[in-house]
C-alpha positions as CSV (number, residue, x, y, z in Angstrom):
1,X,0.0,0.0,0.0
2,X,1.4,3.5,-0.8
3,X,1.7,6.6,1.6
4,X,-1.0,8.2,-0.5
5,X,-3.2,5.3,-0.5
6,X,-2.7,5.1,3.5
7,X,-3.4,8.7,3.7
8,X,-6.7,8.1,1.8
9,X,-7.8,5.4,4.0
10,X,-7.2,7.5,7.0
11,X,-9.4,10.3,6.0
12,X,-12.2,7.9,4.8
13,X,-12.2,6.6,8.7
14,X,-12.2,10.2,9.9
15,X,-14.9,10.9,8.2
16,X,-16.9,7.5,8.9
17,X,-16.6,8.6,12.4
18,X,-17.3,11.7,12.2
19,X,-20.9,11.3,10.3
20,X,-21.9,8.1,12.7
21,X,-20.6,10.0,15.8
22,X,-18.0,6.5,16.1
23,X,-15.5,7.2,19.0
24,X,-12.5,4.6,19.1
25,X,-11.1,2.6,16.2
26,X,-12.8,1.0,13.8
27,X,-12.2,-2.8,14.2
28,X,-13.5,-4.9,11.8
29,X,-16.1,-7.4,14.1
30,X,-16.7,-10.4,10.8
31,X,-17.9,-10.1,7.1
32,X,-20.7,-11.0,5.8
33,X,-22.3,-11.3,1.8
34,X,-25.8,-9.6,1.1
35,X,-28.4,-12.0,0.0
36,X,-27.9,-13.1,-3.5
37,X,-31.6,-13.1,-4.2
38,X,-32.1,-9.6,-2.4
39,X,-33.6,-6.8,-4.7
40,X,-30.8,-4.1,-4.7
41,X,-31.3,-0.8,-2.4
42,X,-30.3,2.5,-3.2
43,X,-28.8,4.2,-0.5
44,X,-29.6,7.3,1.5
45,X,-28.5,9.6,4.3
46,X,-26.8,6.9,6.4
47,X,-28.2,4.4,4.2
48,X,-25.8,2.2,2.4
49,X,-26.0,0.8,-1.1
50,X,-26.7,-2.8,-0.9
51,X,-25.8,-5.2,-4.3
52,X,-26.6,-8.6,-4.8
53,X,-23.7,-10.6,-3.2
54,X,-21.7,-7.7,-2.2
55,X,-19.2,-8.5,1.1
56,X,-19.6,-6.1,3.9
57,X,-17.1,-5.7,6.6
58,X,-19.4,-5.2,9.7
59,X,-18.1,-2.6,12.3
60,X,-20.5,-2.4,15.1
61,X,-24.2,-4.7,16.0
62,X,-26.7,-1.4,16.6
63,X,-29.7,-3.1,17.4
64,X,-31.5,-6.6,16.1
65,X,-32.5,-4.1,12.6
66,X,-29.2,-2.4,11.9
67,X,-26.0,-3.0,12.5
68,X,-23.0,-0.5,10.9
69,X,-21.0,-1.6,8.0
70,X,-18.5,-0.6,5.4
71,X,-18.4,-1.9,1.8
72,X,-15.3,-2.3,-0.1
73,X,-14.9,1.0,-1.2
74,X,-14.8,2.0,2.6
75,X,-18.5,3.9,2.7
């Protein structure tokens, strides 16, 4: 990985704690695929994308509905 790369992932993890009010480190908990037969969902405010057997990495378990994830382009 290159300094600028590194300096790009850093400020993507700024900012993902900054707009989910995230204190502490990110730590990647597991990773799971969405549903292959789910319908896709656009995503919204805080509302991410969701494709057809896309891996997430999951951060955090919110609540039995929600939990907070990252998708491979770190969003």
């Amino acid at each position: 990985m290159t300094l600028k790369e590194c300096k790009k992932e850093e400020k993507m993890d700024r900012e993902f704690q900054k707009k989910f009010k995230f204190e502490g480190s990110i730590s990647v908990l597991t990773q799971m695929m969405v549903d292959p037969a789910a319908t896709e969902k656009r995503g919204g405010g805080k509302n991410l994308p969701l494709r057809r057997g896309e891996i997430l990495d999951v951060i955090q378990f919110t609540n039995q509905e929600q939990i907070l994830c990252r998708n491979s382009q770190r969003r």
